[in-house]
N, C-alpha and C positions, 0 to 999 in steps of 0.2 A: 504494500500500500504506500502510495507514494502523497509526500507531503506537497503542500501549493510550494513552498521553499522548492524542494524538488524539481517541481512541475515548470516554476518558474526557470531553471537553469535550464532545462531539458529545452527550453524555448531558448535559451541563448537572451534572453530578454537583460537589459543590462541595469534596471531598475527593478527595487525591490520595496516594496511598500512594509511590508513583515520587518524590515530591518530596519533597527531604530534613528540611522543615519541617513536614511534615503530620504533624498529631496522629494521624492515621490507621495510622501506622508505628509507633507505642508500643504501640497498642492491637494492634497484628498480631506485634508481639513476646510479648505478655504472651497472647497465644492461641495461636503457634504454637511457644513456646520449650519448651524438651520439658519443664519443671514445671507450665505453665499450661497444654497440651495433656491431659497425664496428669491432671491434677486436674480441669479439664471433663469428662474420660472418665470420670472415677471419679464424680463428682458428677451427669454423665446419666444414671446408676443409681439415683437419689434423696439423699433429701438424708443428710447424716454427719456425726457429729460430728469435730474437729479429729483426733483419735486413731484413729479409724473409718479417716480419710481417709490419714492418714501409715499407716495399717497398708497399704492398700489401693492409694497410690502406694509401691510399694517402690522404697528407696533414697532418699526425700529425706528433707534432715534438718527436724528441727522449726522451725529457722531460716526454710531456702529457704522451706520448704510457706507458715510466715506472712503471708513476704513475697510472698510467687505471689499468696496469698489478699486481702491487701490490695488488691492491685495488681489483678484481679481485682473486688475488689468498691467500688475505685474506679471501674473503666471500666464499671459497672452491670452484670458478668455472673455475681455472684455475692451473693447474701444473707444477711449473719450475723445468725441469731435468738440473742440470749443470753437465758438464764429466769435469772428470778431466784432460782435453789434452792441450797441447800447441800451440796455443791460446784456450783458455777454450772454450769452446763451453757449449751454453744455450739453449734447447729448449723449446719451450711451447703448452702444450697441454691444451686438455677442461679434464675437471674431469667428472665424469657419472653426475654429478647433472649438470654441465658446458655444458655438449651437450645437456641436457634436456633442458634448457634454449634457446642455442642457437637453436634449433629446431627450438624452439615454435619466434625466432626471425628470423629466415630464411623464416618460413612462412609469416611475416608480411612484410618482405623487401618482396618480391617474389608478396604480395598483393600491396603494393605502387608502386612499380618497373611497375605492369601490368597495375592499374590505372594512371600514368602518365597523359596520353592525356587529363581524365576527369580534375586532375587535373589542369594543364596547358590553357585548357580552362575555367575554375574555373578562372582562376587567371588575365584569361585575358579578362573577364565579370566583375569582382569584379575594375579592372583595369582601364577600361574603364568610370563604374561608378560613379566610386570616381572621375577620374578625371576631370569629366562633369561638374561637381560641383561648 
């Protein structure tokens, strides 16, 4: 039985997410962390401006959103256009590697989003139990 460690060499793949130094794990942070998730979700709609986008992730602050977007359009999955007009206007788009992610993330919201109910009764059998105890 072979380990993903394994599986991964067996591919010659030169990044390793399992390994605590791989660059590969900042970049799976900043895509799976629930502001960089919601903001690829909101931004695989097309592209938005900063205000657009905080209106559109509810709950984060102007703060977080920046930094998600940085961080983000560091790791090449997001694109900021600034025009030069008065008031500047900023928008942000997904970059081709950016929509390829966020895809493969809309499919996963899109799979939680349906399972819900399972969940919810999941939670309220686990719920129950505990608090029988």
């Amino acid at each position: 039985m072979s380990t993903m460690h394994e599986h991964a060499e067996e591919k010659d793949l030169p990044f390793d997410v399992f390994a605590r130094a791989c660059p590969s794990r900042v970049t799976l942070e900043h895509v799976t962390g629930r502001w960089g998730a919601l903001t690829l979700g909101a931004l695989h709609e097309g592209s938005l401006r900063f205000n657009e986008l905080r209106r559109r992730v509810d709950g984060v602050s102007e703060k977080m959103l920046s930094q998600t977007l940085q961080a983000l359009e560091r790791d090449g999955l997001v694109h900021r256009e600034a025009q030069p007009t008065n008031p500047p206007r900023v928008d942000y788009e997904l970059t081709p590697i950016g929509r390829e992610v966020a895809t493969r993330l809309i499919s996963l919201i899109q799979f939680v989003e349906g399972r819900m109910g399972d969940v919810l009764a999941a939670r309220e059998r686990y719920d129950t139990t505990r608090g029988a105890r």
